[in-house]
C-alpha positions in Angstrom: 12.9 14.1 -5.7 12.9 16.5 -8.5 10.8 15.9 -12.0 13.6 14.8 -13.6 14.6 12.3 -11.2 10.3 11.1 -11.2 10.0 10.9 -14.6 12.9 8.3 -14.5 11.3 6.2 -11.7 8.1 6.4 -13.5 9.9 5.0 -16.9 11.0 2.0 -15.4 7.3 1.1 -13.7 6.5 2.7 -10.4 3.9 5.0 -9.3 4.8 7.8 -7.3 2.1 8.5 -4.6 1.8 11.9 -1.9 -0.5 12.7 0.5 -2.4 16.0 0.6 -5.0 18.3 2.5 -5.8 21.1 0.4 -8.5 21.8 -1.6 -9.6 18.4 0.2 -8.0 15.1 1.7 -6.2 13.1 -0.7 -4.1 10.6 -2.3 -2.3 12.4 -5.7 -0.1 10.3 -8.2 2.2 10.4 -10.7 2.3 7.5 -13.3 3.3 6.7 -16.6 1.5 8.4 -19.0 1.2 11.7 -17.0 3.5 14.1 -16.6 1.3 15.8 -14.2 0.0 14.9 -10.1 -3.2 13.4 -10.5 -5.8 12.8 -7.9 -5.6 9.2 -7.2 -8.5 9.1 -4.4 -10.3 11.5 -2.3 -11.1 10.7 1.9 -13.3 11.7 4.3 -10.8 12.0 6.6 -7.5 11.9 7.2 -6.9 8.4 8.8 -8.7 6.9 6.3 -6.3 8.5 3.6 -3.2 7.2 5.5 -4.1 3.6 5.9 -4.7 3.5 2.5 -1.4 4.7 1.6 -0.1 2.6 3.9 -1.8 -0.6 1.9 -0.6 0.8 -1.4 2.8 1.3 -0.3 3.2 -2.5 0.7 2.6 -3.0 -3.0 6.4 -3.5 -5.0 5.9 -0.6 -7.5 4.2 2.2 -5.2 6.4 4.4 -3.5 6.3 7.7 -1.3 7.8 11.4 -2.3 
């Protein structure tokens, strides 16, 4: 999905939500109010990180890029 295209999805309520390794294990977001990926949480590992996601995404307004 390109910025564009987030920045509309944001407008109408959703937080977008990506996994990352580097510089450390991670959940980043982009939300209203931001125009720019924000660390959301950090994780000790990388299991931990995904079943986390995996909670949020059940959530209506959280979604995966």
């Amino acid at each position: 999905m390109d910025a564009n295209s987030q920045q509309k999805v944001i407008a109408k309520g959703f937080v977008i939500l990506r996994s990352d390794d580097q510089p450390n294990i991670r959940i980043k977001c982009r939300r209203a109010g931001s125009h720019n990926w924000e660390t959301w949480q950090k994780f000790e590992t990388k299991i931990a990180r995904d079943l986390r996601l995996k909670e949020l995404l059940k959530e209506p307004n959280y979604i995966f890029d």
